[in-house]
N, C-alpha and C positions, 0 to 999 in steps of 0.2 A: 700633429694637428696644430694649425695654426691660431691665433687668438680669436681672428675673426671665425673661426669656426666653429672654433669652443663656443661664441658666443650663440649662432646659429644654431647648436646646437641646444643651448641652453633654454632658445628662445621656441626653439622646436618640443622640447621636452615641456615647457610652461606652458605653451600652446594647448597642447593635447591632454594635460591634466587639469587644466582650470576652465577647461568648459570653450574652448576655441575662442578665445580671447584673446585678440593679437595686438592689443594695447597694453592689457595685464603684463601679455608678454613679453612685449618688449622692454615695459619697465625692470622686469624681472632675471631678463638677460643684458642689463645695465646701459640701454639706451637712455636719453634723456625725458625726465616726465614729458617735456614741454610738446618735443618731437615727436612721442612716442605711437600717436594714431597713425601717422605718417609714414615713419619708421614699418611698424607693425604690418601697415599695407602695402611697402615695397618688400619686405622680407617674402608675404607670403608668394610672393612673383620670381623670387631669387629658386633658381631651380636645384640648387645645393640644399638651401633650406628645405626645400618640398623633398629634398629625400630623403632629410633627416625627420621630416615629418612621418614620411610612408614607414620609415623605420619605427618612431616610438607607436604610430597605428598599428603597424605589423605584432610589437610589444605588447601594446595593449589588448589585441584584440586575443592574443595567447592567452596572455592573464586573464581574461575573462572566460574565455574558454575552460582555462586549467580551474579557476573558480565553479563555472558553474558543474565540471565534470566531480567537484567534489562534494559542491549542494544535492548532486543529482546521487552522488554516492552515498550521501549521511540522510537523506530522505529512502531511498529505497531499503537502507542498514535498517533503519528504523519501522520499514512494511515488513521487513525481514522478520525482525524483532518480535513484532504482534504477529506475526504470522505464527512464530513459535510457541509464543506463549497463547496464542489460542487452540494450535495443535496441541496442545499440551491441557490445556482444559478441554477438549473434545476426549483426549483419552480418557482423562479422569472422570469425564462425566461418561462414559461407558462404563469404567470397573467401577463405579458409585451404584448404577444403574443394578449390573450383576451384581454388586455385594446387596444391594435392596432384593432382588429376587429370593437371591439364596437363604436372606435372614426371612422374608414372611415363608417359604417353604419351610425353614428350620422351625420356624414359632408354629406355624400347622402342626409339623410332626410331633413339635413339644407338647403341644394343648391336646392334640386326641390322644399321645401315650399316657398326659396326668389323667383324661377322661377315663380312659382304660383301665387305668390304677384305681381311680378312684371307686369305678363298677367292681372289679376284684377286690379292693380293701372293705366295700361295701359286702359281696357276698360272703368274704371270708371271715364276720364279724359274727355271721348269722349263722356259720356252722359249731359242730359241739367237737371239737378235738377229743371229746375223750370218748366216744362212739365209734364202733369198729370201723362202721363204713363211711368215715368221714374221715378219718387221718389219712385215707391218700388223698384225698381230694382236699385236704389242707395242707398236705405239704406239698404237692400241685400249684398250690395258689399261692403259696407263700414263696416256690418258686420261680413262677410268673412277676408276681409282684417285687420279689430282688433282682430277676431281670428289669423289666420297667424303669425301675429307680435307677438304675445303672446307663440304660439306654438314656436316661432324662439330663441323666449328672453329663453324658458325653454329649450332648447337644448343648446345653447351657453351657458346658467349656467350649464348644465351637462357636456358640453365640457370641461369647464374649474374646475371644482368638479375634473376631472379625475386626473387636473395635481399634485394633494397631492397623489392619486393611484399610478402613474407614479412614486413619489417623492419615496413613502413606498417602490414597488415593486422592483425598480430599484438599491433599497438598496442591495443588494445581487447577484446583478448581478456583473458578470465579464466581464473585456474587453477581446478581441479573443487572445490579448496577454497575458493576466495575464491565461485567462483559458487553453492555449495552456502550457504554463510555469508551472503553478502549478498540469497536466495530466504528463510533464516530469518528475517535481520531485517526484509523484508516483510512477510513473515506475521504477525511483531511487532507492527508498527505496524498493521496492519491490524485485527488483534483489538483491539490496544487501541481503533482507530478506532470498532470494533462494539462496545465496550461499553460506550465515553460516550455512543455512540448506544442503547444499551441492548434490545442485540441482542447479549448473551453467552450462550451455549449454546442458541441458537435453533435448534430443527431443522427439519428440510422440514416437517412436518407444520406448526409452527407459523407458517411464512412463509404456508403455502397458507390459513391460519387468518386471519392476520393481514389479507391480502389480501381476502379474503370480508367482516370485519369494516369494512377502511376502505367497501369497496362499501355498508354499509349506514352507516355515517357519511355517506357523501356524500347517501345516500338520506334521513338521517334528518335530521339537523341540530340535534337538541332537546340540553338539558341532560345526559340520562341518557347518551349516546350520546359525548356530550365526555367522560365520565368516563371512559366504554369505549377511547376515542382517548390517553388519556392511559397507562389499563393498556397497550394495544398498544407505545407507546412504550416504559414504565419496563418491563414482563415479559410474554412471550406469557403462561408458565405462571401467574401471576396472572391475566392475563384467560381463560384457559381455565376455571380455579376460578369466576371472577366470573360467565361465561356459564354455568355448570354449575350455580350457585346461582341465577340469575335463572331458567333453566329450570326448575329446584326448584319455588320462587317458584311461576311461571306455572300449573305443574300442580297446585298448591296451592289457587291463586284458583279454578283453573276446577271444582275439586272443593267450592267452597267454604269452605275455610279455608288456613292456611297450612302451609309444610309443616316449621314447626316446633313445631305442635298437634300433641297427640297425642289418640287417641280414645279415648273414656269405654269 
């Protein structure tokens, strides 16, 4: 590469980074201050230069791409992310749910077996054990009542077994403020998601618009039709405008003229 090219080059690359600046640039690819607007404006006409331009465009427009394929990847990681952690509190807050059932059935069955005891330790206070006909019907009851006691002591240990369950399950739960808060910052990223995509205040009507239209993109395939593919992308309500002119247009032609003549 020659020097003058080097320099083309250099003035090609200052070009394209400081905002198309072709004074900047020229100074920067070591033309003179004086000359430099000069300079600047015959460079961009040099067709060497223009394809060291198309070159660092082609470069840059990579780099942006390769950037924004990674914005677009560390925004979705991160819907990823709350996605999981709130599958993950939707399970918790099921086995929370079932450990709450199983403890008020346990505490029912706890509370009517002390009721029970308590009916039995009551009648078994009122009988006389040393009467013939009462020592089986106290030892009867005295061994109901050390069943009871026993059935009581194995619920209170399963009661309190739960509270390692409770301890596990409740690991992944969220409070109403943190799950309220981190459903916001979804929505967050998600809108910002639809609007690189260029799908900011898209309404129903425009998605069922948008839909119809790619249908005849596939149908059509010509130049006029990429254009249309392209509004779809950057704004429904621009292509609404653009199809509403084109209709214009058409009822125009078929009347014979256009329909921004007006008549004598």
């Amino acid at each position: 590469m020659t020097k003058t090219e080097q320099k083309y080059k250099v003035f090609a690359q200052a070009y394209v980074s400081n905002g198309f600046n072709a004074t900047e640039a020229a100074k920067t690819a070591g033309y003179s201050e004086n000359g430099a607007e000069v300079r600047g404006s015959k460079l961009l006409r040099n067709a060497k230069v223009l394809a060291y331009i198309d070159e660092e465009m082609n470069m840059l427009a990579k780099r942006m791409r390769d950037d924004a394929s990674k914005i677009y990847y560390e925004l979705w990681k991160q819907v990823r992310m709350i996605d999981e952690k709130l599958e993950k509190h939707e399970k918790s807050s099921d086995a929370l749910s079932v450990l709450d059932a199983r403890r008020i059935v346990l505490t029912a069955d706890k509370n009517n077996l002390t009721d029970r005891l308590r009916r039995k330790e009551r009648k078994l206070s009122t009988l006389d054990g040393r009467k013939t006909e009462s020592k089986e019907l106290v030892r009867e009851l005295k061994n109901e009542i050390s069943d009871l006691y026993l059935e009581i002591a194995q619920i209170k240990e399963e009661i309190n077994d739960m509270k390692e369950e409770y301890s596990f399950s409740n690991r992944d739960a969220l409070w109403h403020k943190d799950w309220k808060e981190i459903l916001a910052l979804r929505t967050a990223i998600l809108q910002d998601l639809f609007d690189r995509s260029g799908y900011k205040d898209v309404s129903i009507r425009n998605f069922a618009l948008v839909d119809a239209q790619i249908a005849k993109l596939n149908a059509g395939g010509n130049q006029e039709a990429a254009i249309e593919q392209t509004i779809i992308v950057s704004n429904a309500d621009q292509m609404q405008a653009y199809l509403d002119a084109k209709s214009a247009k058409k009822a125009g032609d078929d009347h014979g003229e256009s329909p921004d003549s007006s008549s004598d």
